[in-house]
N, C-alpha and C positions, 0 to 999 in steps of 0.2 A: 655658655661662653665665658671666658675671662679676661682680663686685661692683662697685655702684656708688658704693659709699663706702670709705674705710677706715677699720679699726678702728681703736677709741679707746683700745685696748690696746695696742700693738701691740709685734713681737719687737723685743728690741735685740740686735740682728745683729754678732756678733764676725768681725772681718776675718779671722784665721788661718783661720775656721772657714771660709766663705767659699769662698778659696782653694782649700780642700783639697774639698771635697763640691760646689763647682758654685755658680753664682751664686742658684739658687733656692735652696738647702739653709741649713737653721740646725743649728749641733750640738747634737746629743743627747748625753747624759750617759748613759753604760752602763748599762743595765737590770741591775739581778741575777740572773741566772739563781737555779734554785732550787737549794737545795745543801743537804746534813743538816750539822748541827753535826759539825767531822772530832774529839771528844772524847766527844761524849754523844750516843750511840745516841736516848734519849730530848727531847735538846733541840728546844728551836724552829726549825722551819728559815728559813732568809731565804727569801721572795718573793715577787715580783711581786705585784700586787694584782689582776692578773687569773687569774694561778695562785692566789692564793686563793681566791678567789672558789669557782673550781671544788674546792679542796678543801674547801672550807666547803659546797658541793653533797652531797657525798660521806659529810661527817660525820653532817649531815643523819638520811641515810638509814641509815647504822651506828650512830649511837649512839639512832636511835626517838624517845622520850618524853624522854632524858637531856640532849637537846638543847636549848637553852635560847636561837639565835640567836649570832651570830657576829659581828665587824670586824675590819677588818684596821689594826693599830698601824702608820702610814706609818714611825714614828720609827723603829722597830726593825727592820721591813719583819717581819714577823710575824701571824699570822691566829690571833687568841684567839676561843675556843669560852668560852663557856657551857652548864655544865652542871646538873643539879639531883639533889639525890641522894648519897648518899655510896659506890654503885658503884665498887670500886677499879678493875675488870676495865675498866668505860665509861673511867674516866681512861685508864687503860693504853693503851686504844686509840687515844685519841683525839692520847697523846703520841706514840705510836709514827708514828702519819702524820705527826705535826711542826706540829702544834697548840699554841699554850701555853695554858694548862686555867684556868679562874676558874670558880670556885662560886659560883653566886648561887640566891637565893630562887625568886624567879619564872617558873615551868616556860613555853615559848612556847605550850602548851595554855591557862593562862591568862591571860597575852596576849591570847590572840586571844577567847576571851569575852569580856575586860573590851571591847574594840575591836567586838565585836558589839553591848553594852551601850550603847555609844556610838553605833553607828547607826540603834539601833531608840530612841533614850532623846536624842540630840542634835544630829540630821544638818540642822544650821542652816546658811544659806549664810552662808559667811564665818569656816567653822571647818574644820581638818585635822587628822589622828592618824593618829604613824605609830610603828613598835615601834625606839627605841632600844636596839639590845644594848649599848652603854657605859654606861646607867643600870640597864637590866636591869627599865627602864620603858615607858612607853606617852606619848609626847610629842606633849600636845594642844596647840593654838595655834588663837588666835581674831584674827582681824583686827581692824580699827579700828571695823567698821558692828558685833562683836557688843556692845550695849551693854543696860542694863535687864535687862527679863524674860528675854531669851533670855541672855545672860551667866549672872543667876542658874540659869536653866536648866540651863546650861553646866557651871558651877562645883559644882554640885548632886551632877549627876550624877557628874561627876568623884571626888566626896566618895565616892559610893557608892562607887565601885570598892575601896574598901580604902584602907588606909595603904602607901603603898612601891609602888602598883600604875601610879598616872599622875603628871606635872606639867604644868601647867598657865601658860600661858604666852600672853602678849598680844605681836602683833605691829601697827607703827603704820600699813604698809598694808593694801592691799586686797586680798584673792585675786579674782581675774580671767585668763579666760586672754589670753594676750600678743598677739593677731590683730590689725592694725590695716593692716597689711600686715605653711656653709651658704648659700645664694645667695634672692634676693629671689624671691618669685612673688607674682602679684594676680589677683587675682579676685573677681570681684561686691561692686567695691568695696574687698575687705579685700587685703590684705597679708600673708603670711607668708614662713615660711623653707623652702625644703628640706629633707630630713634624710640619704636615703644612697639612693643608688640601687639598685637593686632588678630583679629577674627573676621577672615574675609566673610565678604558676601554668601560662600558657598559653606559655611562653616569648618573652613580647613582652617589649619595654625596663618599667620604670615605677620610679617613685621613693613614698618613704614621706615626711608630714609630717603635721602633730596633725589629728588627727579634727571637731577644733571648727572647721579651715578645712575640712574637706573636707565639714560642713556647709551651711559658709557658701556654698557654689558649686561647681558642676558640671564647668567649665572653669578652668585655669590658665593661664596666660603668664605667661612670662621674662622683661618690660617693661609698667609702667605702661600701659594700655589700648593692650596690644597683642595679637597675633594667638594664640588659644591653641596652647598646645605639649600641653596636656595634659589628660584627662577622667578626675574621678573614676569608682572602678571600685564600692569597698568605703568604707565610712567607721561609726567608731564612734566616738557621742560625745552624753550621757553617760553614762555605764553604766561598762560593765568594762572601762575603758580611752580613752583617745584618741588617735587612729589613722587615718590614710586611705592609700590606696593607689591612685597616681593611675596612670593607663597615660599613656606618650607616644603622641600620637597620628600621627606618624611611624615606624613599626615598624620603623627602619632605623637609629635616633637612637642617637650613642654614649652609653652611659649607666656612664664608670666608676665605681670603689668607691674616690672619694676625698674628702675635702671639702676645698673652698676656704677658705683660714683669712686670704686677703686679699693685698695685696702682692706677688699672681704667684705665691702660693706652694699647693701643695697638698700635702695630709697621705694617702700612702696606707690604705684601711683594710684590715686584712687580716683580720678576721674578725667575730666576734659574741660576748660575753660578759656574762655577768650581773652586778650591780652588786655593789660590796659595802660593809658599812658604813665608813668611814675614808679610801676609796679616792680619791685625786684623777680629778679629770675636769675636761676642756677644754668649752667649749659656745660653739658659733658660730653666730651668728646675722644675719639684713641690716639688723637696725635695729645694733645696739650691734657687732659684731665677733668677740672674741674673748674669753673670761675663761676663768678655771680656780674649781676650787674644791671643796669634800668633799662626797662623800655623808652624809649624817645621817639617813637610815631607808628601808626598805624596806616595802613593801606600804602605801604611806599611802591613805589617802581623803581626799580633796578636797571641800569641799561649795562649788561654785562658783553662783554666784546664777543659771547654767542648766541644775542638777543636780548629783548626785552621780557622783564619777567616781571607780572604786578600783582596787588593783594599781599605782601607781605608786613612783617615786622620789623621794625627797626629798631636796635638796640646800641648801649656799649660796649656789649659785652665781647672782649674777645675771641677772635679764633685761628685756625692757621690749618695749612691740608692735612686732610685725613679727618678733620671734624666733621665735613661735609657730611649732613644727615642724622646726626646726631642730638641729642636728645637736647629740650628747652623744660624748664618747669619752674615749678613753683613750690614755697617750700610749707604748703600745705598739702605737697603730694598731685597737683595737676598737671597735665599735661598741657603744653600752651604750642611749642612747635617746635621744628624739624631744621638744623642751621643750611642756609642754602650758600651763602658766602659776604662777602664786604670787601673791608681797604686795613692797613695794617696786620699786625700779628697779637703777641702775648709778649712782645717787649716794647711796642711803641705804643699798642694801643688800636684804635678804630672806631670804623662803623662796620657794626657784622646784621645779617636780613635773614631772616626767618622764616619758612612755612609756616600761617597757622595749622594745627593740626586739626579744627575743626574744619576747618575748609579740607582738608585730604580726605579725613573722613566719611565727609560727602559727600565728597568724588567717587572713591574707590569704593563704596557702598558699605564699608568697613566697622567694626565697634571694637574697643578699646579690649586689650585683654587676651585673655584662654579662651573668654566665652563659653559655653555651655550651659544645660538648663540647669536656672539656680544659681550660678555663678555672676559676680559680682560683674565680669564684662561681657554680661548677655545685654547690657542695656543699650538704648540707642545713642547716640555722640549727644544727641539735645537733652537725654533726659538721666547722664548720669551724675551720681556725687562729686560736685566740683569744690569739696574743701571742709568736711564736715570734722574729718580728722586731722589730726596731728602726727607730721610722723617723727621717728628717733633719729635723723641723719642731718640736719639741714638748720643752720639760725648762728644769727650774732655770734656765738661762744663757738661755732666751729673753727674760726681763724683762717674765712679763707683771702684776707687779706683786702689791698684797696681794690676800689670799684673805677668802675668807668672809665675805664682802658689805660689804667695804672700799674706797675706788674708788682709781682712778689712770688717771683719765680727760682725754685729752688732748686 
């Protein structure tokens, strides 16, 4: 497949760079490997933010109840824990992995009550909450339709949860998911994006993209009312997630683990990783192109005006229809997730929500890739390379302009 448009971000392509990696290639800026402070046993160690990620998995499970939620500081390149509690031994541990330690009030135990409180007490369409661990809060946002009685509602409930517990925040558009019609597909009508190709269960080809098109219709094509290439298998949407998994209906069809970022250019991915909070990410899509931008919460809930959809990501990164299902990553080549929708566009800005894609994964019984034996996406969603390589498309020196739903739209 190809893009029929180009993005409206697009790289600014350095000529030495060029020259040396190949006429497709943009340069990348060297990833940090992870490495311990070489003075203090105990210090922070630099890295990656998808080696965070996974050490923030890790803490998780070591430190129990002391765990309080995690981000990773782009600035310092650093993965700060929250903890709760005055445990010296939990510190201990948690510096010794190479964590940097913040004590905050709020245990992620009550978190996630206050966040149940909000589902049984506010699940209005047109409102999200997801757990920021940089406030060490519960960050609700209501679009522009919640106005009146459901606002008061809103704000209400909000009030119960305590002092220090949520904030409370008005966004000026609309959450809707982004379908209208990563590379373009149509169907019954709608529009959306691809997200990463895929090896079903049954070892046929198939690709993954949002559950709210694979409602929408049965069949796919890779051209405006053209011939399908592709039949929904699985689709979830809305509930605990948004997610489809489509089979090519060619069993023969090349299906690799790259995505098209435009300009001839493709990004390989080499694996699958979890999100984390601070962490940059790329999102491409066939309406709008390419942008970057932060994650800003994990496990949010969604109350979209065609239900409630939870477990997702929250970000700033823009988006607008036709992105829906399209592709999220990271610019060490991982896959993180799948765009399901938000409020604004790619001139005002927003909040846009994400599939993770480890969770569809292991839904749809799925592994990453072409698959087959000896093939690098024969492996399972837990046990592949989430960041070992570098790749030629993605970093600082691309130019793809500001972040966090600023535009630089050309």
């Amino acid at each position: 497949m190809s893009h029929k448009r180009i993005p409206k971000r697009k790289a600014a392509i350095a000529a030495g760079g060029v020259a040396a990696l190949g006429a497709a290639a943009i340069l990348l800026p060297h990833a940090n490997a992870s490495q311990d402070g070489a003075s203090d046993a105990t210090a922070p160690r630099t890295l990656k933010s998808t080696d965070a990620s996974d050490l923030a998995a890790q803490l998780a499970g070591l430190l129990g109840d002391a765990f309080a939620g995690s981000y990773y500081d782009a600035d310092n390149q650093q993965l700060v824990v929250n903890v709760v509690g005055n445990d010296n031994q939990v510190i201990v541990q948690a510096k010794k992995a190479g964590a940097a330690i913040r004590q905050v009030d709020n245990s992620m135990g009550e978190l996630q009550t206050a966040a149940g409180t909000l589902r049984s007490e506010a699940a209005i369409p047109g409102t999200a909450w997801a757990v920021d661990p940089r406030t060490n809060k519960i960050l609700v946002t209501a679009d522009s339709t919640v106005t009146g009685d459901n606002w008061d509602q809103l704000e209400s409930t909000v009030e119960t949860l305590g002092p220090g517990m949520a904030t409370l925040k008005k966004s000026s558009g609309t959450f809707k998911t982004f379908a209208s019609g990563g590379d373009a597909i149509f169907g019954g009508g709608a529009r959306c994006s691809l997200g990463f190709n895929v090896t079903a269960a049954d070892g046929t080809p198939a690709f993954l993209t949002a559950g709210h098109c694979g409602v929408a219709a049965a069949q796919w094509s890779d051209q405006a009312n053209g011939a399908p290439i592709g039949t929904v298998d699985q689709a979830v949407f809305p509930g605990a997630g948004d997610f489809a998994l489509v089979k090519y209906d060619d069993p023969a069809v090349q299906a690799p683990s790259d995505v098209n970022v435009g300009g001839g250019q493709l990004v390989p991915i080499a694996g699958v990783a979890e999100a984390a909070v601070g962490q940059q990410v790329f999102r491409m899509g066939s309406t709008t192109g390419l942008f970057d931008g932060t994650v800003t919460g994990l496990d949010a809930t969604v109350n979209y005006p065609e239900g409630t959809v939870t477990g997702l990501i929250q970000t700033n990164v823009c988006a607008e229809p036709g992105d829906s299902g399209g592709s999220l990553f990271t610019q060490d080549g991982s896959a993180i997730g799948l765009t399901s929708g938000g409020s604004g566009d790619c001139t005002i800005g927003g909040e846009t929500f994400f599939q993770p894609v480890t969770t569809a994964l292991e839904a749809v019984g799925a592994t990453l890739g072409a698959g087959g034996a000896g093939e690098e996406g024969d492996a399972g969603a837990g046990e592949q390379d989430t960041g070992a390589r570098e790749i030629p498309g993605l970093g600082d020196e691309v130019g793809l302009g500001a972040r966090k739903g600023q535009t630089d739209r050309h």
